[in-house]
C-alpha positions in Angstrom: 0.0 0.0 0.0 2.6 2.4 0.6 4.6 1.5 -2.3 1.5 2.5 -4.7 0.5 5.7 -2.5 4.2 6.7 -3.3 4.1 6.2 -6.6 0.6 8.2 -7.0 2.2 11.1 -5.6 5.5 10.5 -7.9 2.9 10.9 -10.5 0.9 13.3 -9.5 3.6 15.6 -8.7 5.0 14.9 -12.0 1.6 15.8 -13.6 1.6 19.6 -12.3 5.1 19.6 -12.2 4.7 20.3 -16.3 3.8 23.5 -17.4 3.1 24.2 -21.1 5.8 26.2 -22.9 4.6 28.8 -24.9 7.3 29.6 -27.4 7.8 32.7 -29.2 9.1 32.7 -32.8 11.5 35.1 -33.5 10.5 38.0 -35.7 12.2 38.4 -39.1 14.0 41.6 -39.0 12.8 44.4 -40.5 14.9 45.4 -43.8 16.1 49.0 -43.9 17.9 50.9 -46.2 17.6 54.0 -45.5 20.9 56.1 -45.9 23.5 56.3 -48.3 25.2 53.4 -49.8 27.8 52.7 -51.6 29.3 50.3 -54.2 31.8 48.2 -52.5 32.3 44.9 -55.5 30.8 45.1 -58.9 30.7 42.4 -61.6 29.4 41.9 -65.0 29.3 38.3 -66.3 31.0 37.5 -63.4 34.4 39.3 -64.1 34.8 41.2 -61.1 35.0 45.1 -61.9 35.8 46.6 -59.0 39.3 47.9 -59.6 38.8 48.2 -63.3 36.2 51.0 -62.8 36.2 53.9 -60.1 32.7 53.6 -58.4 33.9 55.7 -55.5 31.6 59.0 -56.4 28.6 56.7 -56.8 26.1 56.9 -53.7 22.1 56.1 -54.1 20.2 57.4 -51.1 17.5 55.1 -49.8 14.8 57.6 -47.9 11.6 56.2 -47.0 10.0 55.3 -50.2 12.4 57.3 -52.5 15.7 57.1 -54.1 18.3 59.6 -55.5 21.4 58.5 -57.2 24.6 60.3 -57.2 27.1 59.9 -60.1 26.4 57.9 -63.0 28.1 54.3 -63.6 26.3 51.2 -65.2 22.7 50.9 -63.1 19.6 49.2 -63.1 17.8 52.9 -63.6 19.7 56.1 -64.5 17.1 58.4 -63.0 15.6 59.1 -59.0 12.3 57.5 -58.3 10.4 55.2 -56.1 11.5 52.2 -54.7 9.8 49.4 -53.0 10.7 45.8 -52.0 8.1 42.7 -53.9 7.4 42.2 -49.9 8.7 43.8 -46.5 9.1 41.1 -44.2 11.2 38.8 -46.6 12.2 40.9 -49.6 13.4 38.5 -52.6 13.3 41.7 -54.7 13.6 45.2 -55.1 11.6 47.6 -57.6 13.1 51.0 -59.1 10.8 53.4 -60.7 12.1 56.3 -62.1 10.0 59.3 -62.3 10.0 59.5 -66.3 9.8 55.6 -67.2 8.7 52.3 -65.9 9.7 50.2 -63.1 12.9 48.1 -63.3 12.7 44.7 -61.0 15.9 43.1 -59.3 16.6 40.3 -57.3 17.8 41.0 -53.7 20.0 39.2 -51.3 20.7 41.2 -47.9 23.7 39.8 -46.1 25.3 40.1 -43.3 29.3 40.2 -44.3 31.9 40.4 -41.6 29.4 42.5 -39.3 28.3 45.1 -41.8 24.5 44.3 -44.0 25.5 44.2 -47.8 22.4 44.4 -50.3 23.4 42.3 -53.7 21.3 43.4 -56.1 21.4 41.5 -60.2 20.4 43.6 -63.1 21.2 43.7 -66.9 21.2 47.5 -68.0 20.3 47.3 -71.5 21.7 44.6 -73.2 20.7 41.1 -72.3 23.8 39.2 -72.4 25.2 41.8 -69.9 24.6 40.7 -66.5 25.6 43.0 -63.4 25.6 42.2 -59.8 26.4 44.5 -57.0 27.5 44.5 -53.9 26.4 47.8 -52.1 27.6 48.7 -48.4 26.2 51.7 -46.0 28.9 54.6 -46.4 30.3 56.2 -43.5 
């Protein structure tokens, strides 16, 4: 008898001993780019550009819903406009549309590269068999 009253209260401690766990998913960071940027690697085809080219004037300034570039190299638009991600929480792309002419569609990677978010961005300019990709960096 006293073996089986210890055992119901083994269990029936055990029983309230559990609590549920109510878990909370971590939220998906929200993606800014606000601020200037800055090209930091460019490539077209592949052949890496970056010290054949001097993209050290170029800056495009993310502000709310709006961009301005500064400097002209190779980009996906050549004039300010609107920009907007294809969705906020988990961008896979990025829209430009310039104030004069219609919207030009990129794919977007948003990495985190020894401490400091890079946005890739993939574009071809004009000419199809032309394929730029680059690597843009928030400049101090």
């Amino acid at each position: 008898m006293n073996k089986l009253l210890i055992i119901l209260t083994i269990c029936a401690a055990g029983l309230f001993a559990c609590k549920p766990e109510h878990l909370i998913l971590p939220g998906e960071p929200v993606k800014q780019l606000s601020g200037n940027w800055q090209i930091i690697k460019a490539t077209r085809n592949g052949t890496d550009l970056t010290a054949r080219f001097d993209f050290s004037h170029f800056r495009i300034h993310f502000a709310d819903s709006s961009y301005t570039i500064d400097s002209l190299v190779p980009f996906i638009v050549s004039k300010n406009g609107k920009w907007a991600f294809d969705n906020p929480a988990y961008p896979f792309s990025i829209s430009f549309q310039p104030a004069d002419s219609t919207a030009k569609r990129s794919p977007l990677l948003y990495p985190v590269t020894n401490g400091q978010r890079n946005v890739i961005i993939t574009f071809s300019p004009g000419c199809s068999q032309n394929t730029y990709q680059y690597t843009l960096q928030k400049a101090n």
